[in-house]
N, C-alpha and C positions, 0 to 999 in steps of 0.2 A: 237787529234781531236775526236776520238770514246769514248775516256772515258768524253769530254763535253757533246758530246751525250747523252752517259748514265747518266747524271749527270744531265740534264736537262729534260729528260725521267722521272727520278727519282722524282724531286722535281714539275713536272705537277702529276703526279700520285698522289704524298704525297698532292700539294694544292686540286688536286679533293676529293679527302679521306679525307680531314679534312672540307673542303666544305659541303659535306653527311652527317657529323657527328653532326653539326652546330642546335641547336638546333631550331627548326621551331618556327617561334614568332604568327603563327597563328591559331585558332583551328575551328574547326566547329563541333557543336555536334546535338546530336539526343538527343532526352530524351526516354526510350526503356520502362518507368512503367509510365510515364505521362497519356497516351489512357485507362490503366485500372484502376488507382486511382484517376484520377481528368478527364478523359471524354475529353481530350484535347491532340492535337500533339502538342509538344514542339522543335522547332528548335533554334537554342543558336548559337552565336559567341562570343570568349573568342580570344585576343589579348594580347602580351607580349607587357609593355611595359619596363622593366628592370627584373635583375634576380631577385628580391625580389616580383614586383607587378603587375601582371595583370588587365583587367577591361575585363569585357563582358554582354554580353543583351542575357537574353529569350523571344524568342513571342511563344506564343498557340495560337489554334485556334481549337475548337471542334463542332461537328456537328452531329446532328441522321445521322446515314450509314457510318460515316468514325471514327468514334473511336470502339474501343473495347470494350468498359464496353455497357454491352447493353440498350437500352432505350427501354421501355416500347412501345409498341403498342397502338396508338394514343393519346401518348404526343410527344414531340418535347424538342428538345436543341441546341441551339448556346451558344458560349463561347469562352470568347476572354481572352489573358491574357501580361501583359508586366512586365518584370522582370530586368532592371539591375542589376550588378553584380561588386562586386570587390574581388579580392585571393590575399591573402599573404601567399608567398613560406617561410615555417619552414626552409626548408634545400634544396638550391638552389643549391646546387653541389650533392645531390644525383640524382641516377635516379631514384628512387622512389619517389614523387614529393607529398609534404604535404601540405596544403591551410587550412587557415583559412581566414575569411575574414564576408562579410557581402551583404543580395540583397535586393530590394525595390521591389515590386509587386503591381500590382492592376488588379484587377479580375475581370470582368463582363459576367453575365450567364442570357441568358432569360431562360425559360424552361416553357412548357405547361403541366400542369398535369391534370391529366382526375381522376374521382372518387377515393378521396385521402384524408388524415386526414390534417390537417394544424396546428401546433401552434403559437400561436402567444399573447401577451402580459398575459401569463399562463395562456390561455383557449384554449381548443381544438376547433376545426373548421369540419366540413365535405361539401366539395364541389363535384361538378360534374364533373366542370370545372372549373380551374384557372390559369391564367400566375403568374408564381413569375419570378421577377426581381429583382437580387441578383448583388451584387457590393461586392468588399472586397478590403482593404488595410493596409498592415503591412510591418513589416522588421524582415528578421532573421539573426542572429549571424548563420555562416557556418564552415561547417569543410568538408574539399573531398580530395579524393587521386588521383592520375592518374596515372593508372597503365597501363604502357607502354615499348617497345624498343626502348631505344633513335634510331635505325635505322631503326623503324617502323613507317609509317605512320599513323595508324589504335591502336586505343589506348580506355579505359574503364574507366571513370571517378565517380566511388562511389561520392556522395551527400547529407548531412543531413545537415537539418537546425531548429532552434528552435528561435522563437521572440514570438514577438504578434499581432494581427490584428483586424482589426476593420471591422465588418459585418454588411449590411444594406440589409434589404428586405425587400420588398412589394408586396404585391398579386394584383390583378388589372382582372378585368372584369369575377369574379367568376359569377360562374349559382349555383342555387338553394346552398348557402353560411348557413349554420347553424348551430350553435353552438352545438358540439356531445360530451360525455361522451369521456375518454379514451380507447382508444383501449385496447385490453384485448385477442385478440390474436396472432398469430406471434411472432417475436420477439420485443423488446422493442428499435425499431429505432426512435421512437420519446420521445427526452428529458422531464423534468419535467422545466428543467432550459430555459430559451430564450437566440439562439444562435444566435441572434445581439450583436451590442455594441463591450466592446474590449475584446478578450478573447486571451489565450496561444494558441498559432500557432504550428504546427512540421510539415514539410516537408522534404520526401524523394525518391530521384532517383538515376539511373542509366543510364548516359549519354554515347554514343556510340559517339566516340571522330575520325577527320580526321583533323590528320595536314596535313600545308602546307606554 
């Protein structure tokens, strides 16, 4: 009777230990360089649904006072952003966990800019004041790791992607709007090219990963 005992001791012990080890089918992530290259906080779910394929969704959401990249003193920014997602595991029996895969985005930014150059259809601009109302939508080809303990909750999700996208802007309720020479000093943040239409896209992060 005491070695049933033990024997059934045994194999609850052994099912909770292999229960623990069981790999989590759900994630939730942070995005940790979204607030200071794109002005946006990035929250992500990322769902298993077999050992080769997952699916998941980013939303942002950025605003003057809650992102990091700073905004200027008296302009203004809102920014929203939607991102599905799909990962295909290279090698689903490592623990070092490789993705490739593909996400869909569409991007919308008011933004208020105060005494600022503008370009637009390859002519400079100089206003006082202007709202641009910025929209964008593309897809990229992905590649990310997830580097983890399989008996860690708490895990780091490297992120690059590379497509193309399609950019629309419009200025809308400019003051004192006229047509300026190019700037000529600073640095050369404004193109010669116009960055509407469809152009090569590259995005990259570093996602703070909790399963569960």
């Amino acid at each position: 009777m005491k070695h049933k005992f033990h024997f059934l001791i045994f194999l609850l012990f052994f099912g909770c230990f292999s229960a623990q080890d069981k790999e989590k089918k759900s994630m939730a992530t942070f995005g940790l360089m979204s607030s200071f290259i794109n002005q946006r906080w990035i929250l992500g779910y990322i769902h298993k649904i077999s050992d080769r394929f997952r699916v998941g969704v980013d939303m942002g959401y950025g605003a003057k006072g809650i992102v990091v990249a700073p905004v200027k003193i008296g302009e203004d920014l809102t920014s929203y952003e939607l991102r599905p997602a799909f990962y295909y595991s290279l090698a689903p029996d490592s623990v070092l966990k490789h993705f490739v895969g593909a996400d869909f985005f569409y991007i919308r930014a008011n933004r208020t800019l105060t005494h600022s150059y503008f370009f637009d259809d390859y002519k400079y601009y100089w206003a006082d004041a202007a709202n641009v109302e910025r929209s964008k939508t593309g897809a990229n080809l992905t590649y990310s790791i997830l580097l983890h303990k399989e008996t860690s909750r708490i895990a780091f999700m490297p992120k690059i992607g590379f497509g193309l996208r399609y950019l629309d802007e419009k200025y809308r309720n400019a003051v004192n709007l006229t047509e300026s020479e190019p700037p000529i000093d600073g640095f050369p943040i404004i193109s010669d090219a116009p960055r509407e239409g469809t152009k090569f896209n590259f995005d990259i992060d570093i996602k703070l990963v909790y399963k569960f």
